[in-house]
N, C-alpha and C positions, 0 to 999 in steps of 0.2 A: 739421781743425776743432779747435779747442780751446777748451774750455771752461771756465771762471771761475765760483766761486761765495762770492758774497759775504756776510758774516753781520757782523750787527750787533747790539748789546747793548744797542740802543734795542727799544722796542717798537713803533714806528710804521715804516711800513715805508721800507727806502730806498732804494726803486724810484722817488721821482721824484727825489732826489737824485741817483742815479746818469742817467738820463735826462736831468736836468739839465744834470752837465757834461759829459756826453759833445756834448750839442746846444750848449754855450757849446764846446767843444773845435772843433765842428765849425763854427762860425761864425768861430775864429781862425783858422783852417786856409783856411779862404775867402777869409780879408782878406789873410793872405799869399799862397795862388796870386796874389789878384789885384797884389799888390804887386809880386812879382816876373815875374808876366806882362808888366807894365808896363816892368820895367826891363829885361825880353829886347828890347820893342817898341825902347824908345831905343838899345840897341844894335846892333837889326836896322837902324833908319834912318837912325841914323850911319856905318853900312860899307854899307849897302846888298845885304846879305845873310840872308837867315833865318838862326838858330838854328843847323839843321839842317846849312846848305851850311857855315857857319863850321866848325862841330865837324869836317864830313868835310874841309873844307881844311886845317884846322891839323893833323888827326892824320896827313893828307898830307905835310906839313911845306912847304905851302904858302902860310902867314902864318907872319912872325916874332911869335916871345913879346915881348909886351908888359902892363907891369898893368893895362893898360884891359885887355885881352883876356884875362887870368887871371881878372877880375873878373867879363867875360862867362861862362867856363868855370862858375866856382864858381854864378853864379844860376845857370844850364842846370843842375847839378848840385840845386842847391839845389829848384829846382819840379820834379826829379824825385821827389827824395827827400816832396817835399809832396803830391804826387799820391800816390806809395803810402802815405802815411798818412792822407790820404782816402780813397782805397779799400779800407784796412783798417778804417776806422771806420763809413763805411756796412755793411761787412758784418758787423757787431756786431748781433745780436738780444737783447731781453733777453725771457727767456722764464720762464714763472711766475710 
């Protein structure tokens, strides 16, 4: 666990600004899983393969590299990396 403590040289407090963008943070973080969810979908139904079966076939070396296919890599890579910074941000409490 790690803990953060913020201080500010207002006097009003800035518990709902921090609330704030952490809830605007988490609402972008939404719109790109969903964006890039969307663009795994058009790549699963142009090969006609999940996600999943592609990654295990190419590290096979059972598809050739192509940049349509590096482009699949990096989103898969991309809404991994988006997930765990969603689930580092719901687990954010602010306490006090």
């Amino acid at each position: 666990m790690t803990t953060l403590t913020l201080v500010s040289a207002e006097q009003e407090s800035i518990r709902p600004l921090v609330e704030s963008a952490l809830a605007r943070e988490a609402g972008l973080l939404d719109v790109a899983i969903r964006q890039t969810q969307a663009r795994l979908r058009t790549f699963e139904a142009q090969y006609a393969m999940s996600t999943d079966e592609f990654l295990r076939r190419f590290a096979n070396d059972e598809i050739a590299e192509t940049l349509d296919l590096d482009e699949w890599i990096g989103e898969s890579r991309l809404l991994d990396r988006l997930l765990q910074k969603q689930s580092a941000l719901k687990g954010i409490a602010i306490v006090g």
